[in-house]
mmCIF file of the C-alpha atoms, coordinates in Angstrom:
data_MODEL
# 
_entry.id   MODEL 
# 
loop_
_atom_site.group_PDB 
_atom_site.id 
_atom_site.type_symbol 
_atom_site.label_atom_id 
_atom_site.label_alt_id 
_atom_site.label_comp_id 
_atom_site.label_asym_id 
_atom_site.label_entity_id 
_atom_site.label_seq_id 
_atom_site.pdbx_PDB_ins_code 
_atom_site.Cartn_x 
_atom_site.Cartn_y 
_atom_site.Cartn_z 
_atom_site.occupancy 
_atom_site.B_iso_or_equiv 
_atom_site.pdbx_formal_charge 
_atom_site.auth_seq_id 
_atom_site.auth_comp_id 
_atom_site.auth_asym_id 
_atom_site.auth_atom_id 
_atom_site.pdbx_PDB_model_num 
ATOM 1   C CA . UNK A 1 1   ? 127.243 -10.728 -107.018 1.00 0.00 ? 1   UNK A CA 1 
ATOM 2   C CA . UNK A 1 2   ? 124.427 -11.847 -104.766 1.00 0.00 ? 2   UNK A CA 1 
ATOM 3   C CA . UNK A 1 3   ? 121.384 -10.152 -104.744 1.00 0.00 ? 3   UNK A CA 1 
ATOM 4   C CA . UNK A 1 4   ? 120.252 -8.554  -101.888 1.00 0.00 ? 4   UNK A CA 1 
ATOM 5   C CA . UNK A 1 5   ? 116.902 -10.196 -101.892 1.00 0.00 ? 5   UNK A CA 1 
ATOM 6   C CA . UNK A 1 6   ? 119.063 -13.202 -100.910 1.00 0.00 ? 6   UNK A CA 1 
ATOM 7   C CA . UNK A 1 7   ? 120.456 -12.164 -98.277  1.00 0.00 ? 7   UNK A CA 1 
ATOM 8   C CA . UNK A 1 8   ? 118.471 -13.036 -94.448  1.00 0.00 ? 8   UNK A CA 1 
ATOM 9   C CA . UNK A 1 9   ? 116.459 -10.910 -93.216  1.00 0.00 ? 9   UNK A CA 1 
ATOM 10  C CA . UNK A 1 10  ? 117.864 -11.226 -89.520  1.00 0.00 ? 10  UNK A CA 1 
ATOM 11  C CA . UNK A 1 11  ? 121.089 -10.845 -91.416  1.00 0.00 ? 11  UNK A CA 1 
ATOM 12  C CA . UNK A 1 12  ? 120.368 -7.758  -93.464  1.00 0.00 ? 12  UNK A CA 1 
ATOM 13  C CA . UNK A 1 13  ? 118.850 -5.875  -90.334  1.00 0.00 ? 13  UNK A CA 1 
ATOM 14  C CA . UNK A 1 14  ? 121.846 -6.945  -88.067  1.00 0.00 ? 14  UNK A CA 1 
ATOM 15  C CA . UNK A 1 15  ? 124.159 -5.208  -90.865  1.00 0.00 ? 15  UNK A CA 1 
ATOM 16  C CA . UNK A 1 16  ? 122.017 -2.325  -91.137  1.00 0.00 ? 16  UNK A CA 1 
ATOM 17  C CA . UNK A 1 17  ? 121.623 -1.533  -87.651  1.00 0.00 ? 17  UNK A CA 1 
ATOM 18  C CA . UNK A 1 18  ? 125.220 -2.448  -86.857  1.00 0.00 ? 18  UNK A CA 1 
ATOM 19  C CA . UNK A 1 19  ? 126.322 0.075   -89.420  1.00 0.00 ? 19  UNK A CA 1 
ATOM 20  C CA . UNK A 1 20  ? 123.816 2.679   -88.110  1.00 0.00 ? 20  UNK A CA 1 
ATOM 21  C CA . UNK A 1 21  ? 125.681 2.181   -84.875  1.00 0.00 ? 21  UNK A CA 1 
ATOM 22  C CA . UNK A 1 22  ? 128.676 3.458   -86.111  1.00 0.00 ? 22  UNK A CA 1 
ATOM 23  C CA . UNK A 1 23  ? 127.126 6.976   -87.263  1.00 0.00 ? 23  UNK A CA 1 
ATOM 24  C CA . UNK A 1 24  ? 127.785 8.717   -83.599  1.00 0.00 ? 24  UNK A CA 1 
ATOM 25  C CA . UNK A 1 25  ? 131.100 6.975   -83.461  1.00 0.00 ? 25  UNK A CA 1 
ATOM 26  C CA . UNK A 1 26  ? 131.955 8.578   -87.040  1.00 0.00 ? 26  UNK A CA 1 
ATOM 27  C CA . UNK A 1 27  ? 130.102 11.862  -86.066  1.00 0.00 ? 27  UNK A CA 1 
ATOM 28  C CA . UNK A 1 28  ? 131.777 12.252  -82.868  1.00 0.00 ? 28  UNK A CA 1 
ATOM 29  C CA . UNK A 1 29  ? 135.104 12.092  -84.372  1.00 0.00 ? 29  UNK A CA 1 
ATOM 30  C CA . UNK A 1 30  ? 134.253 14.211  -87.071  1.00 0.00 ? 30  UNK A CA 1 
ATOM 31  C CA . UNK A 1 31  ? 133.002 17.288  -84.412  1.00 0.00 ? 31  UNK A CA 1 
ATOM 32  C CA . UNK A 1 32  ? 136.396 16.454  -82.298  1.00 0.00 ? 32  UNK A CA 1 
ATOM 33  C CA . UNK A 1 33  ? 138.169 17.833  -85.320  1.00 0.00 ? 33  UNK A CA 1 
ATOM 34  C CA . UNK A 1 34  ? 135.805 20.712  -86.284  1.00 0.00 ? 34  UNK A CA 1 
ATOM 35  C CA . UNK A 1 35  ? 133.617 21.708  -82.924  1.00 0.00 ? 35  UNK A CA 1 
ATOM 36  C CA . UNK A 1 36  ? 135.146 25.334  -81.215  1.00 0.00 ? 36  UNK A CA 1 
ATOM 37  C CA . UNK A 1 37  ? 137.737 24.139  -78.615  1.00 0.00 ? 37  UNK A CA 1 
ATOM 38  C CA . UNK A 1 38  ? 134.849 25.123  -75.846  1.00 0.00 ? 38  UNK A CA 1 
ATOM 39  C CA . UNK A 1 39  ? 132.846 22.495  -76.802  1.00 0.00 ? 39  UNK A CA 1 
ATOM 40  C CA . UNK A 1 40  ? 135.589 19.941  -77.566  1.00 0.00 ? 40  UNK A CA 1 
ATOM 41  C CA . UNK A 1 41  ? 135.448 18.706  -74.077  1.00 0.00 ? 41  UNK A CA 1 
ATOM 42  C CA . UNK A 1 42  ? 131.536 18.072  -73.864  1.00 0.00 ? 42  UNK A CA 1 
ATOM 43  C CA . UNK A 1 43  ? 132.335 16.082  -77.703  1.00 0.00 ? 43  UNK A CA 1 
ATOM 44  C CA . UNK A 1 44  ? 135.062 13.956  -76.161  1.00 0.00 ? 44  UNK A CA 1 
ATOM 45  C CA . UNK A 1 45  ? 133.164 12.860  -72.922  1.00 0.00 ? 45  UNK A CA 1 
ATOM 46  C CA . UNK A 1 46  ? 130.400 12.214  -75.262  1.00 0.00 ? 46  UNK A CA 1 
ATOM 47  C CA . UNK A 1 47  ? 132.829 9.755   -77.212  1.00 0.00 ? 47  UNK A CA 1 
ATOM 48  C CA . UNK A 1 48  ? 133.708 8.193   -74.369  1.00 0.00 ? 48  UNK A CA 1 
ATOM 49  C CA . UNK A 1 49  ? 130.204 7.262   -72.825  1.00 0.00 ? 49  UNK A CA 1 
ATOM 50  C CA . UNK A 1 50  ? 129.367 6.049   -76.364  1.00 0.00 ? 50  UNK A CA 1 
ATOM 51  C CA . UNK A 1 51  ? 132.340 3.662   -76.844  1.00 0.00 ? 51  UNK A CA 1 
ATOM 52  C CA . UNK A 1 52  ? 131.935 2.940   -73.245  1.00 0.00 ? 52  UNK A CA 1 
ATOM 53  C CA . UNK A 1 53  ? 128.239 1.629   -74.030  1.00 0.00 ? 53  UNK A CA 1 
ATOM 54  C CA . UNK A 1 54  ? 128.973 -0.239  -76.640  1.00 0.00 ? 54  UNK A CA 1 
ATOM 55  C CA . UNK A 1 55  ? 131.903 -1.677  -74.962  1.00 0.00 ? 55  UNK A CA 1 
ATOM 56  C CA . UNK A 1 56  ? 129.719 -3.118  -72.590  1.00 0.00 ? 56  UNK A CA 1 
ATOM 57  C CA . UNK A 1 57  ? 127.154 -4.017  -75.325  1.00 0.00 ? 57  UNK A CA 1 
ATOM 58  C CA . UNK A 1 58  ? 129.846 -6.560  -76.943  1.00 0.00 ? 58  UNK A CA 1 
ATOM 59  C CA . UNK A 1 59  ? 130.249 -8.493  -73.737  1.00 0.00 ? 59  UNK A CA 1 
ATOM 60  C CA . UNK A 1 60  ? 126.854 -9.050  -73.215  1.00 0.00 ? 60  UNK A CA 1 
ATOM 61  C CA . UNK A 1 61  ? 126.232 -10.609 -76.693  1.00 0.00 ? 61  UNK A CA 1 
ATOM 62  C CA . UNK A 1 62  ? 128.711 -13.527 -75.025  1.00 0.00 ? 62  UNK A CA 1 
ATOM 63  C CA . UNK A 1 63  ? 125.765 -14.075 -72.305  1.00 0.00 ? 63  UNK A CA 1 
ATOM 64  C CA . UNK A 1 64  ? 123.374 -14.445 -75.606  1.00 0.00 ? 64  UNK A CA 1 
ATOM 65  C CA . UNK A 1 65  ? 125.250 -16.920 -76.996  1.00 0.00 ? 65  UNK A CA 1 
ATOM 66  C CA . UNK A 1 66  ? 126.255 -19.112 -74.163  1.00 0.00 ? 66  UNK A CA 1 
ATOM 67  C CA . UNK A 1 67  ? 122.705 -19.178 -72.885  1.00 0.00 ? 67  UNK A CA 1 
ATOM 68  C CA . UNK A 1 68  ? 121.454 -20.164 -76.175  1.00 0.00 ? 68  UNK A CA 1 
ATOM 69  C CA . UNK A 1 69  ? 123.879 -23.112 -76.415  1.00 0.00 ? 69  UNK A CA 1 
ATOM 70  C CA . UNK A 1 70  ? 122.268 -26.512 -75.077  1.00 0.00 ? 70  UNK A CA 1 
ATOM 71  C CA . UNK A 1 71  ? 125.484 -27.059 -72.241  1.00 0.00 ? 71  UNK A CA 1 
ATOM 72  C CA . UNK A 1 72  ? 126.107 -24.053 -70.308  1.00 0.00 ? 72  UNK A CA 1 
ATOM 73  C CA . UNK A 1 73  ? 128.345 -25.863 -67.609  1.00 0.00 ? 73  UNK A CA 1 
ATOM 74  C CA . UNK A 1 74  ? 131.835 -26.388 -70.046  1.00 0.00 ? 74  UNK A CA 1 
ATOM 75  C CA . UNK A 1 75  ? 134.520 -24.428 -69.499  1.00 0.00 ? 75  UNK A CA 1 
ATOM 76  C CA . UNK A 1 76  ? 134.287 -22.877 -72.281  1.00 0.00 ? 76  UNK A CA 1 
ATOM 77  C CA . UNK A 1 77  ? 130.814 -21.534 -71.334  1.00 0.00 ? 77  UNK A CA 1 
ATOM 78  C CA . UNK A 1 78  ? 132.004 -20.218 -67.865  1.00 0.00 ? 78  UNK A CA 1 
ATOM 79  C CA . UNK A 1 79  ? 135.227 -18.308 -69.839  1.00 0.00 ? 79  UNK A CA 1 
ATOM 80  C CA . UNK A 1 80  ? 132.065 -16.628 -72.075  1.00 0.00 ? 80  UNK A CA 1 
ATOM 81  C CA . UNK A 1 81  ? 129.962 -15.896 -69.154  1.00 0.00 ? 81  UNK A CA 1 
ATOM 82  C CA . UNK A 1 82  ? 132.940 -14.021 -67.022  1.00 0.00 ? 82  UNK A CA 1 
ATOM 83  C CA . UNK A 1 83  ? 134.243 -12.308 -70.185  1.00 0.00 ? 83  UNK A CA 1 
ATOM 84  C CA . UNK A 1 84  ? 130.829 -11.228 -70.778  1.00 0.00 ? 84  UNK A CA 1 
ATOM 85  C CA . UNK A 1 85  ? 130.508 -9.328  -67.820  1.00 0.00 ? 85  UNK A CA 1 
ATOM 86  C CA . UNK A 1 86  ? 134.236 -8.049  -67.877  1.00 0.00 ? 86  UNK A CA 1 
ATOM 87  C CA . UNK A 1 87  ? 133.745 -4.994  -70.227  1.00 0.00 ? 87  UNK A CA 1 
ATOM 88  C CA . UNK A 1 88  ? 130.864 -3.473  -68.217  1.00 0.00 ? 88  UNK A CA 1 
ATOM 89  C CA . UNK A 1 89  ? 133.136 -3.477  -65.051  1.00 0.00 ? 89  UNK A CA 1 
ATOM 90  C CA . UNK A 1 90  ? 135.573 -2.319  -67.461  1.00 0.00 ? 90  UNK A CA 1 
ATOM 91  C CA . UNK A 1 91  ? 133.747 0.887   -68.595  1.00 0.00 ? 91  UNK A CA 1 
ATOM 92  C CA . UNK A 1 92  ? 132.126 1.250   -65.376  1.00 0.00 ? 92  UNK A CA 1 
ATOM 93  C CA . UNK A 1 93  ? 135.763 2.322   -64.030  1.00 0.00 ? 93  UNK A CA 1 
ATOM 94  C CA . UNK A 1 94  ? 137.258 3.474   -67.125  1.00 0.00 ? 94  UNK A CA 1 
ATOM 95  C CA . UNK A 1 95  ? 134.689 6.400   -67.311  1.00 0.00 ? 95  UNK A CA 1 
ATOM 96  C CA . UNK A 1 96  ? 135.449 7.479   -63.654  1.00 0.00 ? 96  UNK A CA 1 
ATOM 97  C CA . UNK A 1 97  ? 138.851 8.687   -65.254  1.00 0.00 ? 97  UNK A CA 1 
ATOM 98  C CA . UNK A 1 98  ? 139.090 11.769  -66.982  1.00 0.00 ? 98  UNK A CA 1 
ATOM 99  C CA . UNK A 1 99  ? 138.974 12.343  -70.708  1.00 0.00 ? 99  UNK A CA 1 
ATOM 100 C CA . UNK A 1 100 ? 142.485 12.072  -71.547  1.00 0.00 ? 100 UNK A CA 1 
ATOM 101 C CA . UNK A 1 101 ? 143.156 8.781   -70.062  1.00 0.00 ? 101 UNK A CA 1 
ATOM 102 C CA . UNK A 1 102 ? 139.766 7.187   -70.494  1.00 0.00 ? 102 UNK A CA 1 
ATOM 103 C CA . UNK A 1 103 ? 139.295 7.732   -74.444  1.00 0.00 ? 103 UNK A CA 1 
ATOM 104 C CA . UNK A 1 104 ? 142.544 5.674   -74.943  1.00 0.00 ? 104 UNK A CA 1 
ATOM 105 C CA . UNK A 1 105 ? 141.844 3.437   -72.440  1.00 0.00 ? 105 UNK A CA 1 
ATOM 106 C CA . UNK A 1 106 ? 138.338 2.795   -74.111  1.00 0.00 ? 106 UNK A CA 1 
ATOM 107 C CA . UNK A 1 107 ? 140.271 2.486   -77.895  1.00 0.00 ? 107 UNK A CA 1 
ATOM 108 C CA . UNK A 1 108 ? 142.706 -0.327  -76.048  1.00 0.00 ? 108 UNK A CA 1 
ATOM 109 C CA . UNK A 1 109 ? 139.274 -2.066  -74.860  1.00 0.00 ? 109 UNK A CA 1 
ATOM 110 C CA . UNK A 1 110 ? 137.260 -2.048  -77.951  1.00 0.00 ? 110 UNK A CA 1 
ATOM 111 C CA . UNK A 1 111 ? 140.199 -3.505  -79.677  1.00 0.00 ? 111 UNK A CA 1 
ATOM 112 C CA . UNK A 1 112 ? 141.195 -6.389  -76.805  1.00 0.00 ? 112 UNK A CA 1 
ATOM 113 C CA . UNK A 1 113 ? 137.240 -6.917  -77.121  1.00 0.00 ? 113 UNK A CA 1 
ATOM 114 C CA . UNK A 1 114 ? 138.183 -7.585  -80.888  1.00 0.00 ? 114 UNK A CA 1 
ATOM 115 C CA . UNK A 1 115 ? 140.700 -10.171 -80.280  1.00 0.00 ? 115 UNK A CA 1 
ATOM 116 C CA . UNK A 1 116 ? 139.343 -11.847 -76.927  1.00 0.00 ? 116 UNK A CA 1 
ATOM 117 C CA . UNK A 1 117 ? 135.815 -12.274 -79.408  1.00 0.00 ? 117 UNK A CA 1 
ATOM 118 C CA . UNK A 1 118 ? 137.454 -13.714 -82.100  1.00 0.00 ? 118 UNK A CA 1 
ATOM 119 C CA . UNK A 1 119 ? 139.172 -16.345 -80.427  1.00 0.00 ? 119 UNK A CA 1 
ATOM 120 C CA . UNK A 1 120 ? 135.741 -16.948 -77.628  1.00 0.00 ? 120 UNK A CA 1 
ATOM 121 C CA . UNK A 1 121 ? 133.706 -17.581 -80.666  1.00 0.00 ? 121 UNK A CA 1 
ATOM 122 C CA . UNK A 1 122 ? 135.627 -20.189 -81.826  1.00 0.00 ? 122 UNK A CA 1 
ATOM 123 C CA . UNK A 1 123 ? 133.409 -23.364 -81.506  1.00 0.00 ? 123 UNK A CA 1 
ATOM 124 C CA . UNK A 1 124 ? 129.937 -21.511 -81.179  1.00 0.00 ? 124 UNK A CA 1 
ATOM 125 C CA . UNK A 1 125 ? 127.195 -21.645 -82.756  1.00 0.00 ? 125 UNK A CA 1 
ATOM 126 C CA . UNK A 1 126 ? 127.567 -17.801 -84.512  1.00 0.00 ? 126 UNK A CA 1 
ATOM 127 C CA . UNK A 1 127 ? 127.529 -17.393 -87.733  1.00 0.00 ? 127 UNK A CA 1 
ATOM 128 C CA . UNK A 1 128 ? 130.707 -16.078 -90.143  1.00 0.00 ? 128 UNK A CA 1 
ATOM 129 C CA . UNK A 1 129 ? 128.437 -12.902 -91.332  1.00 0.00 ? 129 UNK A CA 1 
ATOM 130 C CA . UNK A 1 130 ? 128.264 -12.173 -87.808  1.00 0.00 ? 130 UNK A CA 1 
ATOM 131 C CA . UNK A 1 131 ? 132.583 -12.152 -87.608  1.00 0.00 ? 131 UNK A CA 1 
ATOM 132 C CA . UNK A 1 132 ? 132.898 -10.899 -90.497  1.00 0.00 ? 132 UNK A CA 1 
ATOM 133 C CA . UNK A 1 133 ? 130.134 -7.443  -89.100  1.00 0.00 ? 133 UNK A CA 1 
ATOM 134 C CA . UNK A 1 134 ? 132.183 -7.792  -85.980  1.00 0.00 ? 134 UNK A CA 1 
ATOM 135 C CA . UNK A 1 135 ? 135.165 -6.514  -87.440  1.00 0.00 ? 135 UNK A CA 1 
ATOM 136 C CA . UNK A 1 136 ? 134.232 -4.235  -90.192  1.00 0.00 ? 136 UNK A CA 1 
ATOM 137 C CA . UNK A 1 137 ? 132.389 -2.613  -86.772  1.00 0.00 ? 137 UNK A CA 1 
ATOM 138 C CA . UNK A 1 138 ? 135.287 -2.771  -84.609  1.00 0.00 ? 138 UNK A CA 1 
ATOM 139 C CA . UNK A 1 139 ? 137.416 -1.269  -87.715  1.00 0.00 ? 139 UNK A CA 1 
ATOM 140 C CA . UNK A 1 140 ? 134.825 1.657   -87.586  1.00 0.00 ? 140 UNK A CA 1 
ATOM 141 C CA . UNK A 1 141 ? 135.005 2.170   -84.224  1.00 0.00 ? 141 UNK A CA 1 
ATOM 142 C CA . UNK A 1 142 ? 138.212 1.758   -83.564  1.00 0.00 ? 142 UNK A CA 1 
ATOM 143 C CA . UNK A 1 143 ? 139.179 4.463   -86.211  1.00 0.00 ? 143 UNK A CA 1 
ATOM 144 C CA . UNK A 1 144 ? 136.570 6.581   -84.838  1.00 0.00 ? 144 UNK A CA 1 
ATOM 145 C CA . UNK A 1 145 ? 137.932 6.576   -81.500  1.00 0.00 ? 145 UNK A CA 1 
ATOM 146 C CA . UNK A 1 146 ? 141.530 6.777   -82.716  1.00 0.00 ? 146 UNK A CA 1 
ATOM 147 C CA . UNK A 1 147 ? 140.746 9.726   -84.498  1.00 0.00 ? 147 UNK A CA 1 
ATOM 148 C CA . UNK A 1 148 ? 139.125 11.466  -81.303  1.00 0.00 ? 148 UNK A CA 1 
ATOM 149 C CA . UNK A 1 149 ? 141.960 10.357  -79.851  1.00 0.00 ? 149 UNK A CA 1 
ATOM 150 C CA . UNK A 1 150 ? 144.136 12.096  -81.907  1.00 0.00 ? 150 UNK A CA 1 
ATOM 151 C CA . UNK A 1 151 ? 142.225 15.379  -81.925  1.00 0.00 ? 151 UNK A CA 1 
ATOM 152 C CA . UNK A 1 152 ? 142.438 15.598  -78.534  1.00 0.00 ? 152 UNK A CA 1 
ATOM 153 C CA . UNK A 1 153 ? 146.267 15.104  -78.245  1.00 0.00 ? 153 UNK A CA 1 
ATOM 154 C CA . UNK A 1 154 ? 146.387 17.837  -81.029  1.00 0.00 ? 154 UNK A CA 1 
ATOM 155 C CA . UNK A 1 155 ? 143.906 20.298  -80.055  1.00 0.00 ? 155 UNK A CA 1 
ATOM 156 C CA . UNK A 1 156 ? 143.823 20.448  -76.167  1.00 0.00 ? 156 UNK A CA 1 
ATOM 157 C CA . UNK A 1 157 ? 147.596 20.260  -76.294  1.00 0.00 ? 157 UNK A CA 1 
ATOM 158 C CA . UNK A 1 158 ? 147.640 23.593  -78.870  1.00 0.00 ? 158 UNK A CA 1 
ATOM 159 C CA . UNK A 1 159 ? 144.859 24.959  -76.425  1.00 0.00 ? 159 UNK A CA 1 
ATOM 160 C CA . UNK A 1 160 ? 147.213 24.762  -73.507  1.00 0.00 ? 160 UNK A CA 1 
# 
């Protein structure tokens, strides 16, 4: 077992604040399941501009990296830079839509955000902690979402 003390501090605070991250994620779904249906709405939206900014947040680390790297001409660099930008145009339309199309639309982007990551960092410079608190994240989030998701099938369909 490694001791914690051994762990980087850059590291340790990424993981700590990544995790942190997740707590409105987590708490949002939670209050989708247990809020009065009058506020259900508000909780939703609210789980929606919250994926939505992180969303966005995930693309930009690409800019981070690319600029960081020595040659920022490659193709590979350009395929960073446009992807980086792609989920903020993304959300930017996404939460235009109401509710019931933009939460799901917003779980389908977090996890194409997953994949399209995983294969873009391929060949840079990031460390595997960073991958491997990429997708414990993404797990979090994406169950999160899913299970606002489902509430809302559930309980504004009952409420109808």
């Amino acid at each position: 077992m490694t001791d914690s003390r051994d762990i980087p501090a850059t590291q340790r605070f990424a993981w700590i604040l990544g995790l942190a991250g997740l707590l409105p994620f987590v708490a949002q779904a939670l209050f989708s399941w247990l809020s009065p249906p009058v506020e259900l709405t508000g909780v939703l939206r609210s789980q929606v501009h919250y994926a939505a900014a992180i969303l966005t947040f995930l693309g930009a680390v690409h800019w981070g990296v690319t600029l960081s790297s020595p040659t920022i001409v490659d193709t590979p660099a350009a395929t960073r830079l446009f992807w980086g930008v792609t989920p903020a145009v993304y959300c930017w339309i996404v939460t235009l839509y109401p509710i019931d199309m933009a939460l799901p639309l917003l779980f389908f982007g977090l996890l194409a955000a997953l994949v399209i990551d995983l294969v873009l960092y391929r060949g840079t410079p990031v460390p595997r902690w960073f991958l491997t608190l990429r997708i414990v994240l993404s797990v979090g989030a994406l169950a999160s979402v899913g299970a606002s998701w489902l509430a809302m099938a559930t309980r504004l369909s009952g409420a109808k």
